[in-house]
C-alpha positions as a LaTeX table, in Angstrom:
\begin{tabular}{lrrr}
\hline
Residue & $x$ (\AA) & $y$ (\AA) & $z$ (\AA) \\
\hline
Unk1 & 203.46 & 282.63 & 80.60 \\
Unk2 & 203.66 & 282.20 & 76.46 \\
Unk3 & 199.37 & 281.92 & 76.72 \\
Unk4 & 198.91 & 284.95 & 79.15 \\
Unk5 & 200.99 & 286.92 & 76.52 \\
Unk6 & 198.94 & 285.49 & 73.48 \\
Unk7 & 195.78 & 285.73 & 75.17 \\
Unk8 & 196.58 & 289.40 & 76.00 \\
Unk9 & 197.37 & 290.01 & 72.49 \\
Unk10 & 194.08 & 288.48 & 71.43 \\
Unk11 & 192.08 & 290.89 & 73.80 \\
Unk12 & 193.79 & 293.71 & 72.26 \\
Unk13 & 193.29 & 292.77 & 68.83 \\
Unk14 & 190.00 & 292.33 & 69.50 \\
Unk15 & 189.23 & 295.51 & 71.17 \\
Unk16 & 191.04 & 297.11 & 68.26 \\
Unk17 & 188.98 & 295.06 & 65.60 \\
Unk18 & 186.01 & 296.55 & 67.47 \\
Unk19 & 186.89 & 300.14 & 68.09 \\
Unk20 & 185.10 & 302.89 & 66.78 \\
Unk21 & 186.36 & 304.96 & 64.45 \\
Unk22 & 185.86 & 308.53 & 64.70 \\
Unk23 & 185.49 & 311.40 & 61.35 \\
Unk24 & 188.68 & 313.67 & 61.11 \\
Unk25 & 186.80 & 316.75 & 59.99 \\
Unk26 & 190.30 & 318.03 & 59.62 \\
Unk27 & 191.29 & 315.19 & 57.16 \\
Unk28 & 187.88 & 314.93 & 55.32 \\
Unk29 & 185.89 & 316.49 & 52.46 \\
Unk30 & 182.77 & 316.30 & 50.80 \\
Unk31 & 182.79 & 318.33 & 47.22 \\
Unk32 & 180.28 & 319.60 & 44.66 \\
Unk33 & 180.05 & 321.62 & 41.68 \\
Unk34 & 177.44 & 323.66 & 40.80 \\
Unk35 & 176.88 & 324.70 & 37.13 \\
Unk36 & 175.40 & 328.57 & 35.93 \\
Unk37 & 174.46 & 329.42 & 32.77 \\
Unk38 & 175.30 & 325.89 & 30.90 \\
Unk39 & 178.85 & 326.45 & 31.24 \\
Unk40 & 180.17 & 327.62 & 34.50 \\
Unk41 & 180.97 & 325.23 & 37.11 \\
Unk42 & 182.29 & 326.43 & 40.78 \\
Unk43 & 184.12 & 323.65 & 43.22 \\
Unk44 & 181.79 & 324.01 & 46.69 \\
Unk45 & 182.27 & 322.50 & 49.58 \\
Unk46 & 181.56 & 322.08 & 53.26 \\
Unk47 & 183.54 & 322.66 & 56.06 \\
Unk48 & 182.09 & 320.89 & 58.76 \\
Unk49 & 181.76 & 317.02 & 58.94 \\
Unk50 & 181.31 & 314.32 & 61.41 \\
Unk51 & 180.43 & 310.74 & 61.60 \\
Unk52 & 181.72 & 307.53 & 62.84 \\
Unk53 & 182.34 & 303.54 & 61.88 \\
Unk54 & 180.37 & 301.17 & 64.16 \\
Unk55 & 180.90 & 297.58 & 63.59 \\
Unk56 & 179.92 & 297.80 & 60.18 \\
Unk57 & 178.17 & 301.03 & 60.15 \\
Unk58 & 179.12 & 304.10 & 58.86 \\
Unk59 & 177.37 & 307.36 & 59.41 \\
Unk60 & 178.12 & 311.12 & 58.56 \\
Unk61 & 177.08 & 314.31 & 59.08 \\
Unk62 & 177.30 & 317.23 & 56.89 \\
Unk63 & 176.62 & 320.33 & 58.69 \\
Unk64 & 174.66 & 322.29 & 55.83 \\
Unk65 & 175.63 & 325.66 & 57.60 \\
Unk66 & 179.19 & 324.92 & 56.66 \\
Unk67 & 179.10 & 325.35 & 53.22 \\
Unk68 & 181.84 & 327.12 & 51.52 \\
Unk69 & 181.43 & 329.23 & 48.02 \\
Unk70 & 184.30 & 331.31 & 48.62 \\
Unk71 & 181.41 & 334.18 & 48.06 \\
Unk72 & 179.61 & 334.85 & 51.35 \\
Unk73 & 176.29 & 336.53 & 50.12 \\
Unk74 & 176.11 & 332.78 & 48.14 \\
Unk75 & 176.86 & 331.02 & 51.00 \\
Unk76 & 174.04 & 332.64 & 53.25 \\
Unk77 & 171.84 & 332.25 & 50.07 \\
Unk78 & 172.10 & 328.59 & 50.15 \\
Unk79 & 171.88 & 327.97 & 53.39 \\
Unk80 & 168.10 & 329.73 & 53.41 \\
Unk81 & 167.16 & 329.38 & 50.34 \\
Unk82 & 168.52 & 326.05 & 49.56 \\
Unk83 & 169.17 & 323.74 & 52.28 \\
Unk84 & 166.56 & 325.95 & 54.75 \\
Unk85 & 169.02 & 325.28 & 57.53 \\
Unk86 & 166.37 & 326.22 & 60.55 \\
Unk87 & 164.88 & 323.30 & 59.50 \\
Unk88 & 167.13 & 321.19 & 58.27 \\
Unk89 & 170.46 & 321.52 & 59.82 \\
Unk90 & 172.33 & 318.59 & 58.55 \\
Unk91 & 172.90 & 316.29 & 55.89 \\
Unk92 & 173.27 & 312.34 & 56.57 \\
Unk93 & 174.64 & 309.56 & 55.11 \\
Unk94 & 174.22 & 306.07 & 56.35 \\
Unk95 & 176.12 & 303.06 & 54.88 \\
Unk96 & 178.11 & 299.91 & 55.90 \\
Unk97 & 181.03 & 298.53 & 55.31 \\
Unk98 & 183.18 & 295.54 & 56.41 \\
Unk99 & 185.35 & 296.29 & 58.97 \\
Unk100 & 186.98 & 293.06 & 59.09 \\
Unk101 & 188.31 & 294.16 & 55.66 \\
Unk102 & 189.86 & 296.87 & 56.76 \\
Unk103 & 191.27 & 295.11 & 59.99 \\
Unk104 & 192.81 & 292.56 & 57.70 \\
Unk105 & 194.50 & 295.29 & 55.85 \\
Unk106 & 198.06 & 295.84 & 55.83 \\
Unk107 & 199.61 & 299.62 & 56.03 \\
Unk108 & 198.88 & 301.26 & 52.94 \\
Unk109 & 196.79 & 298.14 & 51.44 \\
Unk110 & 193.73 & 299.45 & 49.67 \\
Unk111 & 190.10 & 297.73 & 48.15 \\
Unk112 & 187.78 & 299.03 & 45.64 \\
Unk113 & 183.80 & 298.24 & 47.05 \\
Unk114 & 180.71 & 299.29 & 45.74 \\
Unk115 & 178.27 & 300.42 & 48.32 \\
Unk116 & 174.55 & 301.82 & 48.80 \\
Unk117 & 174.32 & 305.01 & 50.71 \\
Unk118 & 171.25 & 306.53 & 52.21 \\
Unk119 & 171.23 & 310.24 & 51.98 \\
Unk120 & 169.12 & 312.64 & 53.87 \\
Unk121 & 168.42 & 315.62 & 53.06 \\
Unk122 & 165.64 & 318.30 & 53.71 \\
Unk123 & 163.16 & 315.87 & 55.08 \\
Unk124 & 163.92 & 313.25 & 52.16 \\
Unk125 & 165.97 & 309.95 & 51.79 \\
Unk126 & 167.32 & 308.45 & 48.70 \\
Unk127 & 169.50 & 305.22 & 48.20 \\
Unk128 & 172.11 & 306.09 & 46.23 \\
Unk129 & 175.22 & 303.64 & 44.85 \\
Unk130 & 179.02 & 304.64 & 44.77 \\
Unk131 & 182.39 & 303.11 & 43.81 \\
Unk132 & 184.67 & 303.83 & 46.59 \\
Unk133 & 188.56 & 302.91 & 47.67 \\
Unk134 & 189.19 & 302.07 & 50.82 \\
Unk135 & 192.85 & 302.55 & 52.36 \\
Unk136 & 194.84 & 301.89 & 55.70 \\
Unk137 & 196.74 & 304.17 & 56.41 \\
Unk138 & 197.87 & 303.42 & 59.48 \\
Unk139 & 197.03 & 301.03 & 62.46 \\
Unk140 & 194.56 & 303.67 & 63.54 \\
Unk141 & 193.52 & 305.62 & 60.39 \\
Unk142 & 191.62 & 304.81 & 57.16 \\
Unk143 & 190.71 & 306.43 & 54.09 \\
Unk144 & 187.62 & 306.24 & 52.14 \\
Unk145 & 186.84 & 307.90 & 49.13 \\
Unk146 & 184.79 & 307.77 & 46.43 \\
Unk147 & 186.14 & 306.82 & 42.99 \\
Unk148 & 183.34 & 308.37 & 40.84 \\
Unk149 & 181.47 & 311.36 & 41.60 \\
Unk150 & 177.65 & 310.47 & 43.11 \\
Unk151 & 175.05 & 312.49 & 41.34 \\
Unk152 & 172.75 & 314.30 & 43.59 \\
Unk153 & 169.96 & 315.73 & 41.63 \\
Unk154 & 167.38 & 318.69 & 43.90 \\
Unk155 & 164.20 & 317.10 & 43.04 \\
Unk156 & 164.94 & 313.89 & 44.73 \\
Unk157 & 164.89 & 316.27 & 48.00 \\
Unk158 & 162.56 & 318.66 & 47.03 \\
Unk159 & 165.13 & 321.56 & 46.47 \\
Unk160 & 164.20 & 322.82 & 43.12 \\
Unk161 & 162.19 & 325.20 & 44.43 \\
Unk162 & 165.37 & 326.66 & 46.29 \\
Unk163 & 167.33 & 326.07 & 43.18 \\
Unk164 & 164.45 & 328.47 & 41.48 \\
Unk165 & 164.46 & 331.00 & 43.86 \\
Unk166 & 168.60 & 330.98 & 43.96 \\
Unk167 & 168.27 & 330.97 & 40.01 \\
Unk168 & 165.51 & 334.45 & 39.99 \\
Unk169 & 167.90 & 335.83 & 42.92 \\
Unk170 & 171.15 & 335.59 & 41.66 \\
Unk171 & 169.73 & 336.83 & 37.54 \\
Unk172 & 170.54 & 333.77 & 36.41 \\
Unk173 & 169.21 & 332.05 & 32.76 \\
Unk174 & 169.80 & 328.42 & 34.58 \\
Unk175 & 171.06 & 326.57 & 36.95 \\
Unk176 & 171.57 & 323.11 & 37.20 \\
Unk177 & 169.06 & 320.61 & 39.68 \\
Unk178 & 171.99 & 317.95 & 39.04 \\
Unk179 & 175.19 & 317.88 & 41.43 \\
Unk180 & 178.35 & 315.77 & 41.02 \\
Unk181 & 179.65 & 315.39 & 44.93 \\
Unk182 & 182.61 & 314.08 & 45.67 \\
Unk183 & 184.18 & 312.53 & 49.18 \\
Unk184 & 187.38 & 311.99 & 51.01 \\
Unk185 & 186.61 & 310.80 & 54.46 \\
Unk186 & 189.66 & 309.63 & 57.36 \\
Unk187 & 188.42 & 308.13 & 59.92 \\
Unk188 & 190.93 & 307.50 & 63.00 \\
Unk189 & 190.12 & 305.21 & 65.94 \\
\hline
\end{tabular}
């Protein structure tokens, strides 16, 4: 009876070291700042995520359509002008991380990892590296965010012509091609 039980518990721990874990778009955020005329920075960010853990890989999606200015003549402006979201409807990042880490965590043990991300973004990828913290919170939830912002600069994705046009639009003397994002993601399986 004592090696049904234990085998039992092995299957289960074993499914559960395999699950996948599912974005909480509810729980997450992704985070820039954009900076006007040398000196004025706004907090952005986007409102609709998803993405998953698979094994070891980790994917999101940042629905470009989502983004939040907390001015809505901006936000249309950078969804056309910037991100052209009829033709390029998402963001994604691609990365992977060891999930037998975080199965071997304890509730409310954390690890600091540095990782390579591959962004896309209006038709372009870039491999990009981060510092990030990874926590469990619970038996079904982690945390992962990064520790340092990750500098995302337009030309890399050819956007500086939409940074141009948002610049002449909006009477502007400058705006800036380089963007400090930020992330919080919970994932729950």
């Amino acid at each position: 009876m004592n090696k049904l039980i234990a085998s039992v518990l092995l299957i289960l721990v074993s499914i559960n070291a395999q699950a996948d874990w599912q974005l909480n778009n509810q729980q997450s955020s992704v985070n820039f700042i954009s900076i006007k005329k040398s000196t004025v920075g706004e907090i952005h960010h986007f409102k609709s995520l998803s993405g998953h853990i698979k094994g070891d890989n980790v994917t999101v999606s940042i629905d470009l359509s989502s983004v939040e200015t907390n001015v809505p003549v901006r936000n249309e402006r950078m969804e056309t002008m910037l991100f052209d979201v009829a033709n390029f409807a998402t963001a994604d990042i691609k990365t992977s991380i060891e999930q037998s880490r975080i199965n071997a965590l304890k509730h409310g043990e954390s690890y600091l990892d540095k990782i390579n991300i591959v962004v896309s973004l209006h038709g372009k990828s870039k491999e990009l590296e981060t510092m990030v913290n990874i926590i469990k919170l619970s038996d079904n939830r982690v945390l992962v965010y990064s520790i340092q912002p990750i500098i995302v600069n337009a030309s890399d994705f050819d956007l500086a012509a939409g940074v141009e046009a948002l610049k002449t639009v909006a009477k502007l003397p400058s705006i800036s091609s380089a963007v400090p994002v930020t992330f919080s993601l919970v994932f729950k399986n």
